[in-house]
mmCIF file of the N, C-alpha and C atoms, coordinates in Angstrom:
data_MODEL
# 
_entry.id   MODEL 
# 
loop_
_atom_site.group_PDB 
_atom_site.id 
_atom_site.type_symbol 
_atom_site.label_atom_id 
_atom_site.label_alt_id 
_atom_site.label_comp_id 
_atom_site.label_asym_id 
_atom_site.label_entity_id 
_atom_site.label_seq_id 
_atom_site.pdbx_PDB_ins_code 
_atom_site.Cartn_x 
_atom_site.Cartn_y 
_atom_site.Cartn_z 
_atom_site.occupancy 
_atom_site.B_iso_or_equiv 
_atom_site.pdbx_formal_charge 
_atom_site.auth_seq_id 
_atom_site.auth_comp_id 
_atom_site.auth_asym_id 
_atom_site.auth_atom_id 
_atom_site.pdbx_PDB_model_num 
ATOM 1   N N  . UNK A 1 1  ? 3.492   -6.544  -24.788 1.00 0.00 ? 1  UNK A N  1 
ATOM 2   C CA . UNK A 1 1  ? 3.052   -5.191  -25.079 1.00 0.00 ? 1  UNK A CA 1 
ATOM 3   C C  . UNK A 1 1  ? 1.658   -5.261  -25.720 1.00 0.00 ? 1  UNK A C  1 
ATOM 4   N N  . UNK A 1 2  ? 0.643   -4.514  -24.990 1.00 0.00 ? 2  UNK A N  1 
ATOM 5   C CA . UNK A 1 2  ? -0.714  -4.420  -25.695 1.00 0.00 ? 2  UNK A CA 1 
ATOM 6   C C  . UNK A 1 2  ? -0.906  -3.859  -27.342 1.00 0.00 ? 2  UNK A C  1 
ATOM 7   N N  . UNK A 1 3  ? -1.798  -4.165  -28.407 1.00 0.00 ? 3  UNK A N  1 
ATOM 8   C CA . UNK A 1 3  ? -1.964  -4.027  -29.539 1.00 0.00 ? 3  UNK A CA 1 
ATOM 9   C C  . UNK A 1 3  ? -2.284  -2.618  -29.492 1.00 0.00 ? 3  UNK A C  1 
ATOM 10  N N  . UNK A 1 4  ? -3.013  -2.594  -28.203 1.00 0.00 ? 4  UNK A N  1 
ATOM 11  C CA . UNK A 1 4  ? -3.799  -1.023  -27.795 1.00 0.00 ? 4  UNK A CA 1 
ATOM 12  C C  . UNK A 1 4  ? -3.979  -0.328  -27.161 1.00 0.00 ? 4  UNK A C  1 
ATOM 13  N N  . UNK A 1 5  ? -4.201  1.023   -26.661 1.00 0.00 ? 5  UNK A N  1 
ATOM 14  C CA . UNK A 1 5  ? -3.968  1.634   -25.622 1.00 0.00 ? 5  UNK A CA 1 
ATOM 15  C C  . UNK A 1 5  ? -4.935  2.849   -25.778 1.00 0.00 ? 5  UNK A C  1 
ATOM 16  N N  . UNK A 1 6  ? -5.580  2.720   -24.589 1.00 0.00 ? 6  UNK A N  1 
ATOM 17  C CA . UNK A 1 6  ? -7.106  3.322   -24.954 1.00 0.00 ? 6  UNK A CA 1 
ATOM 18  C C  . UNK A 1 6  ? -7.361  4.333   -23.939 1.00 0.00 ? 6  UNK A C  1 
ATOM 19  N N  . UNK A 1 7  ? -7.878  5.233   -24.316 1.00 0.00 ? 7  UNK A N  1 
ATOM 20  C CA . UNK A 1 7  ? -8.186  6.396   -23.595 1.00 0.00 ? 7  UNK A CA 1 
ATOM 21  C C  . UNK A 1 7  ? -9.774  6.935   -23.237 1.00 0.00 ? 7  UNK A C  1 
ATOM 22  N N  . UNK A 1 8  ? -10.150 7.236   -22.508 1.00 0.00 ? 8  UNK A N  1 
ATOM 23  C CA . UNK A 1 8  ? -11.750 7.396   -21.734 1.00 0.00 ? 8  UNK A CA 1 
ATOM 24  C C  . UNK A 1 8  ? -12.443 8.011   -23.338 1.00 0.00 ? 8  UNK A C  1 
ATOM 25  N N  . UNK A 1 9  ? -12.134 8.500   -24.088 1.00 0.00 ? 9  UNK A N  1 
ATOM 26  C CA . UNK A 1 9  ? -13.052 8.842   -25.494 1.00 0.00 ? 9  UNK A CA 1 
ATOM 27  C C  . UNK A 1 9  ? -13.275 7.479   -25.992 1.00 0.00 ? 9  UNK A C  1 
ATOM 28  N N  . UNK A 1 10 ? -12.864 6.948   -26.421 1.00 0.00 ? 10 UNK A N  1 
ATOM 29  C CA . UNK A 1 10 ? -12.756 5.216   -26.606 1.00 0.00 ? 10 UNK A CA 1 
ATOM 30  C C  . UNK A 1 10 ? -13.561 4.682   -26.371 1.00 0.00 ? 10 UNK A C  1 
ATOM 31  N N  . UNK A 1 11 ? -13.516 4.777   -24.935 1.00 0.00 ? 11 UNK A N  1 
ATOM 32  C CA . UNK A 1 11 ? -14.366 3.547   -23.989 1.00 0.00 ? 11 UNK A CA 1 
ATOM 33  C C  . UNK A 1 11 ? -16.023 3.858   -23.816 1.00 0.00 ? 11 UNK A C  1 
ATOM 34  N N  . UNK A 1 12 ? -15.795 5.177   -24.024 1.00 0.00 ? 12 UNK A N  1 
ATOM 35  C CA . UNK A 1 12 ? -17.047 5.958   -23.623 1.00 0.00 ? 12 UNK A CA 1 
ATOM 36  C C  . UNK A 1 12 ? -18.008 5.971   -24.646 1.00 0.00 ? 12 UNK A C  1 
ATOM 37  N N  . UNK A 1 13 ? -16.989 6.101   -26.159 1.00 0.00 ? 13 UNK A N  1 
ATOM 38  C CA . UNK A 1 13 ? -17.888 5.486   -27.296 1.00 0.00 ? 13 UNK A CA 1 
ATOM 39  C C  . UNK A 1 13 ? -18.451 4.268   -27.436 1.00 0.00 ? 13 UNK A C  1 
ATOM 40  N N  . UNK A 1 14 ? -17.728 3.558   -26.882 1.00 0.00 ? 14 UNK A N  1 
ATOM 41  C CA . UNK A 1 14 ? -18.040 2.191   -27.128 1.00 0.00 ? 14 UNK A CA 1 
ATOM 42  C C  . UNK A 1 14 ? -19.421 1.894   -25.919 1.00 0.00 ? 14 UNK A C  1 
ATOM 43  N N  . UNK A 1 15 ? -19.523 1.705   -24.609 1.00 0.00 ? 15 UNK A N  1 
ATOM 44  C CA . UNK A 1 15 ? -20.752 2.060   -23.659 1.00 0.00 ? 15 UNK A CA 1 
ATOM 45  C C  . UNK A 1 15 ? -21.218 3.278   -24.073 1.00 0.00 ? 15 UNK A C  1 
ATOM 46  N N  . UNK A 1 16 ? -21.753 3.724   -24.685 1.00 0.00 ? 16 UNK A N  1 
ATOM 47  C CA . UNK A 1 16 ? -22.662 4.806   -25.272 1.00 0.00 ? 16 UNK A CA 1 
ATOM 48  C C  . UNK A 1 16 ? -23.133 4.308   -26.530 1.00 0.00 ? 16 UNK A C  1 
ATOM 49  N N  . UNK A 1 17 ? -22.388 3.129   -27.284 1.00 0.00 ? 17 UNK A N  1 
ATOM 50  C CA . UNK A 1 17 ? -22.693 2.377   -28.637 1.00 0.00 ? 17 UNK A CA 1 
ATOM 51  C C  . UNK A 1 17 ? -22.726 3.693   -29.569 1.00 0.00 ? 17 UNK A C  1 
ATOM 52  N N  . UNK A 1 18 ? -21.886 4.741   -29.533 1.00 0.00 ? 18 UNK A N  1 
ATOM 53  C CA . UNK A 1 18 ? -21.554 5.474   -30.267 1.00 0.00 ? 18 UNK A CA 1 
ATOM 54  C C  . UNK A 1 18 ? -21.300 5.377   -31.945 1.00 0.00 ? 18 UNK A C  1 
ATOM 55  N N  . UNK A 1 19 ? -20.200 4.224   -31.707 1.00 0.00 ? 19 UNK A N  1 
ATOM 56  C CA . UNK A 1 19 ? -19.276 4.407   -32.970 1.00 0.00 ? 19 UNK A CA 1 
ATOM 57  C C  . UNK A 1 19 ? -19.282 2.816   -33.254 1.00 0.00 ? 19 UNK A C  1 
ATOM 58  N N  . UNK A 1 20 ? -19.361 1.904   -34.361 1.00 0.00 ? 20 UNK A N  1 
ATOM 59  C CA . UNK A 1 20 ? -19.406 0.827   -34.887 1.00 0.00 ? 20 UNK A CA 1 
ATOM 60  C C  . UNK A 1 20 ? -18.255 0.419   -34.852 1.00 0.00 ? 20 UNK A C  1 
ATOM 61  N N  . UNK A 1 21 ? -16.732 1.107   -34.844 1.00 0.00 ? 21 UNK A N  1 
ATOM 62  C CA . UNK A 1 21 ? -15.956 0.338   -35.291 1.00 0.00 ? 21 UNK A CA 1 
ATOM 63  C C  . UNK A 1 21 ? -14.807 0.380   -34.106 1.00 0.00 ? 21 UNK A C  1 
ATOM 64  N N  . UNK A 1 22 ? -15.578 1.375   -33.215 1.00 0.00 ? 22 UNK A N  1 
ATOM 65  C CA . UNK A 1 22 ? -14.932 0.786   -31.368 1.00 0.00 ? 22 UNK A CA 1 
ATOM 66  C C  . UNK A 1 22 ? -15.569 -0.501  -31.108 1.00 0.00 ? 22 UNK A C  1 
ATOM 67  N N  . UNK A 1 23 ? -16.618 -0.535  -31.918 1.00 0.00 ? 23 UNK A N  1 
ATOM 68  C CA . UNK A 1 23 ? -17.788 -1.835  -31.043 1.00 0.00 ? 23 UNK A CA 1 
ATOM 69  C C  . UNK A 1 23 ? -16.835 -3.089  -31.457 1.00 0.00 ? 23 UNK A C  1 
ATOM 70  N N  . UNK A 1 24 ? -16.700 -3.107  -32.431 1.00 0.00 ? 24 UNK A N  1 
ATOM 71  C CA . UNK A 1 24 ? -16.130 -4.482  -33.323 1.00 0.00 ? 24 UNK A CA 1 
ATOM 72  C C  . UNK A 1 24 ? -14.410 -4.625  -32.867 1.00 0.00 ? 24 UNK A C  1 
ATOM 73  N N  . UNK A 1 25 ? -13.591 -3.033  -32.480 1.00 0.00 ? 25 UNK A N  1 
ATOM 74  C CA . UNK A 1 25 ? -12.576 -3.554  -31.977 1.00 0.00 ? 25 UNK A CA 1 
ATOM 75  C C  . UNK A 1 25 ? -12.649 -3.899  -30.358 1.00 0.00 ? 25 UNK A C  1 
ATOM 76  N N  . UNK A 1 26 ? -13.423 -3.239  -29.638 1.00 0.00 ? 26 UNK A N  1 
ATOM 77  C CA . UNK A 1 26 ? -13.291 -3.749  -28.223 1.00 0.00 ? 26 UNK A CA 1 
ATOM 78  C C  . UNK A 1 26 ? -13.686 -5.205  -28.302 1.00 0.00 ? 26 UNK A C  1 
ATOM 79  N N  . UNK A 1 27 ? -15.062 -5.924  -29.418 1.00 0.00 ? 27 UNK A N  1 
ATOM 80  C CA . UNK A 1 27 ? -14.870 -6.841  -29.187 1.00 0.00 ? 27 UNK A CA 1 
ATOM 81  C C  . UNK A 1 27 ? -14.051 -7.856  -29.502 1.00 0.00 ? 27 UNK A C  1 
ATOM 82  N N  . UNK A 1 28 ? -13.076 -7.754  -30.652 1.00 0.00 ? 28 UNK A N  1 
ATOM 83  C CA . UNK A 1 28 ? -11.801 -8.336  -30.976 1.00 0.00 ? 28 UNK A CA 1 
ATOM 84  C C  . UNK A 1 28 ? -11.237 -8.275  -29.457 1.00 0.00 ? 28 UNK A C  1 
ATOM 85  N N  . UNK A 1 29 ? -10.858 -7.883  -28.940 1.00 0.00 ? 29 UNK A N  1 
ATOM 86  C CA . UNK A 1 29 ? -10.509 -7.526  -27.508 1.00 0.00 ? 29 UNK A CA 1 
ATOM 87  C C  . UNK A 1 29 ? -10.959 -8.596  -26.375 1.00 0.00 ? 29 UNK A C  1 
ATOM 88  N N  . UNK A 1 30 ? -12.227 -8.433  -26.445 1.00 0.00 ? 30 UNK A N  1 
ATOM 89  C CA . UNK A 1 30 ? -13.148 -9.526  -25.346 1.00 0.00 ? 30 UNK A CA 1 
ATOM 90  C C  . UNK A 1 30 ? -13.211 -11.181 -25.861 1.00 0.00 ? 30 UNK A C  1 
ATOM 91  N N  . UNK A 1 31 ? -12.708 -10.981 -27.029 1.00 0.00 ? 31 UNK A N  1 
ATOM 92  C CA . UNK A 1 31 ? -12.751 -12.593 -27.555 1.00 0.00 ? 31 UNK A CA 1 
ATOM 93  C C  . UNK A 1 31 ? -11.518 -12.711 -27.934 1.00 0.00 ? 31 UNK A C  1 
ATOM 94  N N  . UNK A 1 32 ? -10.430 -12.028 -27.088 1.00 0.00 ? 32 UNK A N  1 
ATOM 95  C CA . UNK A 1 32 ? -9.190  -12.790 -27.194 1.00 0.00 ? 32 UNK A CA 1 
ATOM 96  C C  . UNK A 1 32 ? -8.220  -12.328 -28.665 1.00 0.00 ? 32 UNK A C  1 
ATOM 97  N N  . UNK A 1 33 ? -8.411  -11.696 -29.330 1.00 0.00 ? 33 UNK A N  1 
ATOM 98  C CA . UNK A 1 33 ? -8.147  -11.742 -30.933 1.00 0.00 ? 33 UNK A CA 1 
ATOM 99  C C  . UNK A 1 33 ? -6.942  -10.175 -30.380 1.00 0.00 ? 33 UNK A C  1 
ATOM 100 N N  . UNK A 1 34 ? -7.164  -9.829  -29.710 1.00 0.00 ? 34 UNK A N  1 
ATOM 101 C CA . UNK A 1 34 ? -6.096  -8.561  -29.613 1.00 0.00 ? 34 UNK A CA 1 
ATOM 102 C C  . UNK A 1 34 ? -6.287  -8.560  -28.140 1.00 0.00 ? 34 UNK A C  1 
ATOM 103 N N  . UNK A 1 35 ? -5.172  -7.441  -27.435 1.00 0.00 ? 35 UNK A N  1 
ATOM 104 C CA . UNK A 1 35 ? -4.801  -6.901  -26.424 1.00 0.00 ? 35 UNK A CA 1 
ATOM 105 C C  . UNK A 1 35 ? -5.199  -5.437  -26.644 1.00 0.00 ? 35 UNK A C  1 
ATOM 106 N N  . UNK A 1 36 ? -5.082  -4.981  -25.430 1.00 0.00 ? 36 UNK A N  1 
ATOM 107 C CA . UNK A 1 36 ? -5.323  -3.322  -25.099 1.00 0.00 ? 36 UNK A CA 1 
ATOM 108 C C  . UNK A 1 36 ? -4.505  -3.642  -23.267 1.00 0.00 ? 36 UNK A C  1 
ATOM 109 N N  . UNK A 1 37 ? -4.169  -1.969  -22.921 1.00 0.00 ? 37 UNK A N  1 
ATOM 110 C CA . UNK A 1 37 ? -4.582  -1.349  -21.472 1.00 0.00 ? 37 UNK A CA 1 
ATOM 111 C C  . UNK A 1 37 ? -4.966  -0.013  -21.862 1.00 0.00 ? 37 UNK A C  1 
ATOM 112 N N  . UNK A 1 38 ? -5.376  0.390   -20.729 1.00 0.00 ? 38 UNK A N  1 
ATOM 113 C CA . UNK A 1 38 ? -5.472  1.300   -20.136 1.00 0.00 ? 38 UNK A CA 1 
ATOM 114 C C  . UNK A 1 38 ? -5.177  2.253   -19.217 1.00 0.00 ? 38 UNK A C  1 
ATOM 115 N N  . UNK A 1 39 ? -4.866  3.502   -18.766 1.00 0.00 ? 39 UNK A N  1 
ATOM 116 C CA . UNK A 1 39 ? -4.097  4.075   -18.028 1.00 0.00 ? 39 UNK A CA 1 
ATOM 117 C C  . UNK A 1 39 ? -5.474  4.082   -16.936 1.00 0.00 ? 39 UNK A C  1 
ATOM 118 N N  . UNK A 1 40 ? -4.695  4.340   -15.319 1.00 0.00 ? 40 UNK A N  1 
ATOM 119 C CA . UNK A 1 40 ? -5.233  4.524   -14.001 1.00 0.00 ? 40 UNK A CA 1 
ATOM 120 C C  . UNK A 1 40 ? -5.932  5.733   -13.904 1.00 0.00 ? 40 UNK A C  1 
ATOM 121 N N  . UNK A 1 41 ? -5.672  7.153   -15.075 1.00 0.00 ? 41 UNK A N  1 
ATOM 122 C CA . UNK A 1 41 ? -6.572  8.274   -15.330 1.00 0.00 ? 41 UNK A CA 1 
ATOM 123 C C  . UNK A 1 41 ? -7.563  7.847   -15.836 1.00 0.00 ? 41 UNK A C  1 
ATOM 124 N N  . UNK A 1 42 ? -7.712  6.823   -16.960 1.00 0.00 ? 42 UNK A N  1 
ATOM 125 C CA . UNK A 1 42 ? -8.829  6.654   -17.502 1.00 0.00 ? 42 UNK A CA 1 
ATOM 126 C C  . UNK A 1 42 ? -10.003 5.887   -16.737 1.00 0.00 ? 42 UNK A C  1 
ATOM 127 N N  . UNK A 1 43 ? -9.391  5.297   -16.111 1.00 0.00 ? 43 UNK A N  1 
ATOM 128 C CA . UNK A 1 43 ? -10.158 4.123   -15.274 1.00 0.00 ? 43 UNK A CA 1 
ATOM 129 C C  . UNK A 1 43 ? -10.705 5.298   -14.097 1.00 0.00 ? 43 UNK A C  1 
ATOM 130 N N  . UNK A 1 44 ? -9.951  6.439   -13.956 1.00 0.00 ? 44 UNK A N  1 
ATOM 131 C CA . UNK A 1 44 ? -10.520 7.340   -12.768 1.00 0.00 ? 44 UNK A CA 1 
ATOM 132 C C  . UNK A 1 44 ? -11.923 8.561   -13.675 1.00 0.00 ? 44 UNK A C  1 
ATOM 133 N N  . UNK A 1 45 ? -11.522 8.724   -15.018 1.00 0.00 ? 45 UNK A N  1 
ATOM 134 C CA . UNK A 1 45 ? -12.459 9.469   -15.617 1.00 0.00 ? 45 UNK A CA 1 
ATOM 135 C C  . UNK A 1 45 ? -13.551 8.952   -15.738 1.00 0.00 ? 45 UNK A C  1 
ATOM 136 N N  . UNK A 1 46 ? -13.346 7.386   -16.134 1.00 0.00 ? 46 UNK A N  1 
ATOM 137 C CA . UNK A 1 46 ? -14.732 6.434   -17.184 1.00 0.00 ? 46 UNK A CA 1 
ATOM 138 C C  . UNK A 1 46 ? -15.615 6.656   -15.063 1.00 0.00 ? 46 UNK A C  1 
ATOM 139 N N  . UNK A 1 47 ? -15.461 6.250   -14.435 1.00 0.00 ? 47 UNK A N  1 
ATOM 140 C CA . UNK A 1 47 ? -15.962 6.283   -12.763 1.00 0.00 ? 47 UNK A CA 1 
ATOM 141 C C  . UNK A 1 47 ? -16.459 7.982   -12.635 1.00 0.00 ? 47 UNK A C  1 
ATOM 142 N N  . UNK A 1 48 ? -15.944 8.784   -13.038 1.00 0.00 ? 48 UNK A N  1 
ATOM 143 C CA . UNK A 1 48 ? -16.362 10.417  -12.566 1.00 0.00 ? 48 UNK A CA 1 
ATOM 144 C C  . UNK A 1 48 ? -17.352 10.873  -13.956 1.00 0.00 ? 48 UNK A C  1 
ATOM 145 N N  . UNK A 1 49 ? -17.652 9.938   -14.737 1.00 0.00 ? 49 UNK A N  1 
ATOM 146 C CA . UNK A 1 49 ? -18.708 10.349  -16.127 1.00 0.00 ? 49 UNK A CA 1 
ATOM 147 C C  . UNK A 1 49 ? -19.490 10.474  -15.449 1.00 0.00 ? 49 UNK A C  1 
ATOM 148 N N  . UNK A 1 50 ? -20.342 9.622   -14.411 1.00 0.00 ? 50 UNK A N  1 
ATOM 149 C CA . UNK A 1 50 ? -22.110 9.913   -13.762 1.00 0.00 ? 50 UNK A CA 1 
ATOM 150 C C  . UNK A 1 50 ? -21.534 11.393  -13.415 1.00 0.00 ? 50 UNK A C  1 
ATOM 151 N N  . UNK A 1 51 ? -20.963 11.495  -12.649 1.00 0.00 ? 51 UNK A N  1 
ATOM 152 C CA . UNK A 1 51 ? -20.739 13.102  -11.663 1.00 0.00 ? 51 UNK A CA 1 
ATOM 153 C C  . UNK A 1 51 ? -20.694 14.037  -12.577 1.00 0.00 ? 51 UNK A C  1 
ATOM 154 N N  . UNK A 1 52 ? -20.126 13.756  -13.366 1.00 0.00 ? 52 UNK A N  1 
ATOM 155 C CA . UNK A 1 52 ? -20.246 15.066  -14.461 1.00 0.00 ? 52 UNK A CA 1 
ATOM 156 C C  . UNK A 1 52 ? -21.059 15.716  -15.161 1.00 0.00 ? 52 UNK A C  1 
ATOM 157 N N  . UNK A 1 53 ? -22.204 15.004  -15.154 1.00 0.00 ? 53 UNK A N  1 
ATOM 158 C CA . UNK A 1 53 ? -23.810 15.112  -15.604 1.00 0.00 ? 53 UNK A CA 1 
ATOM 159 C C  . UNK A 1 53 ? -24.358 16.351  -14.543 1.00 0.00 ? 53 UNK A C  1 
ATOM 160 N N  . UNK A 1 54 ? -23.715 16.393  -13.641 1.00 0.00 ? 54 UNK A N  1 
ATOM 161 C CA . UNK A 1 54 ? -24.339 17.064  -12.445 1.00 0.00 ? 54 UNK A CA 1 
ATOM 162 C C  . UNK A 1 54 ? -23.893 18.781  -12.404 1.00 0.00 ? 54 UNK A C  1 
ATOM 163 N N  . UNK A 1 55 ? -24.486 19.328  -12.643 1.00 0.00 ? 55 UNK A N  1 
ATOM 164 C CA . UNK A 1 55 ? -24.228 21.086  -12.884 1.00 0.00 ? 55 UNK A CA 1 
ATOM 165 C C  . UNK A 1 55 ? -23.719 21.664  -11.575 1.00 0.00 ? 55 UNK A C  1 
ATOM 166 N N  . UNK A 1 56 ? -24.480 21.261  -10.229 1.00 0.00 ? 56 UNK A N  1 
ATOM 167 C CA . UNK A 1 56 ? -23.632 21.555  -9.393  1.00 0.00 ? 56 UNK A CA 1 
ATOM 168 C C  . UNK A 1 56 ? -22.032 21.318  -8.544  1.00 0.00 ? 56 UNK A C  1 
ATOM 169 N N  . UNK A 1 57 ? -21.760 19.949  -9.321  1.00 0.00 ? 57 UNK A N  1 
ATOM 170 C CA . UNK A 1 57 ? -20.498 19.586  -9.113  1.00 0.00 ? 57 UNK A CA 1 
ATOM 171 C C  . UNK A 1 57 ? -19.249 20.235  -9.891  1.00 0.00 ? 57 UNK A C  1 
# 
């Protein structure tokens, strides 16, 4: 079972370098020190962020 479970606000902070203390847990994450998933919505939202920039879409 993952430590974490993360949702497109999350992720989006963290690639946007938003918030300091997504930075330091995603990277606990990338160096092995914890687990996470993610749901198949999020992975479909974090992909539809460029499009959403777009006023006519």
């Amino acid at each position: 079972m993952p430590d974490y479970f993360f949702d497109s606000t999350v992720l989006v902070a963290y690639f946007k370098r938003e918030d300091a203390t997504t930075h330091t847990l995603i990277n606990r994450i990338l160096n092995g020190e914890a687990s996470a998933a993610i749901s198949a919505i999020t992975v479909a939202e974090l992909w539809a962020v460029s499009e959403m920039d777009d006023p006519q879409i």
